[in-house]
N, C-alpha and C positions, 0 to 999 in steps of 0.2 A: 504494500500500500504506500504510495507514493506520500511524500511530508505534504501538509497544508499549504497555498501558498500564500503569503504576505499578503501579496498588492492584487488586486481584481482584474481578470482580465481587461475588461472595458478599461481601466488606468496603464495596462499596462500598452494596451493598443495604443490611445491619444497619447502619451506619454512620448511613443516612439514616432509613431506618424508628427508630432508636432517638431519632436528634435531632427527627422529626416529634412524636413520643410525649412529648417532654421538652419542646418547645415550646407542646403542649397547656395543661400544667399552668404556671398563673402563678408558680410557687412558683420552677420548676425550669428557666422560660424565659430569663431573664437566665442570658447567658453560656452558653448549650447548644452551640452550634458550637463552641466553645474545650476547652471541658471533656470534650468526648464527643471528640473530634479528639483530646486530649493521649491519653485512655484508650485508643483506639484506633492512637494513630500515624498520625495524618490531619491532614493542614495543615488549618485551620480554615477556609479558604476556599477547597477542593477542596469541605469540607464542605458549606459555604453553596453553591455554584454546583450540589451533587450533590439538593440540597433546594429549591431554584428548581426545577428542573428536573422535579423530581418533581410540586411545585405544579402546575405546568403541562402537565404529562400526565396531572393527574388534573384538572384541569380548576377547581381554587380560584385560580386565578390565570392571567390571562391573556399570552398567547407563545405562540410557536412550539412543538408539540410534538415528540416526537422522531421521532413517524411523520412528520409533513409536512418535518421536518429531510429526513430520508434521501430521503422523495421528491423534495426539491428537488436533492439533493445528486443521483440517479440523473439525473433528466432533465436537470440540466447538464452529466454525463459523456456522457452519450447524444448531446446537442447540442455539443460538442465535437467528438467523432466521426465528426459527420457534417460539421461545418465541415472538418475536415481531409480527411473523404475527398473531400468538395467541390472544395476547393482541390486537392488531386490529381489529381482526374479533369481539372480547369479548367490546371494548371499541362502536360497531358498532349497534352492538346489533344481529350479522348474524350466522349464523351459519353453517357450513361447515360440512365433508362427517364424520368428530371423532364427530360431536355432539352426544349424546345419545338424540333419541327419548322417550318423555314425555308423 
């Protein structure tokens, strides 16, 4: 079960869409994580990692995106799973439908 998170999605979206918008303009770039974070009630560096991350799912900056995150994350739960039922069947002494026939 995943931890609670802090800040709400809805804050954590405006949050980012407004520092992306503010990062555009040279004017307004300096110091946007800080200033938009104080305004909002956001550490500045939930901000920065909530704005990477965005880069990277829309595809201006290359990483991991959050789809292939979660699929990595599934198929290592999955593969977990079946190590353990593995070792159960193996600690049991049973043997199931991948046994090889002896």
């Amino acid at each position: 079960m995943p931890a609670p998170r802090k800040y709400p999605d809805e804050l954590r979206e405006r949050a980012t869409r407004m520092t992306v918008e503010a990062r555009r303009d040279p004017v307004t770039r300096r110091g946007a994580f800080k200033r938009i974070g104080d305004q909002l009630g956001v550490h500045p560096e939930s901000l920065r990692s909530w704005v990477r991350q965005a880069e990277v799912d829309d595809g201006t900056v290359p990483g991991v995106t959050s789809q292939e995150a979660a699929k990595v994350a599934e198929l290592e739960r999955e593969n977990r799973e079946l190590r353990r039922a593995n070792a159960m069947a193996d600690s049991s002494g049973q043997c199931n439908e991948s046994c090889e026939m002896r």
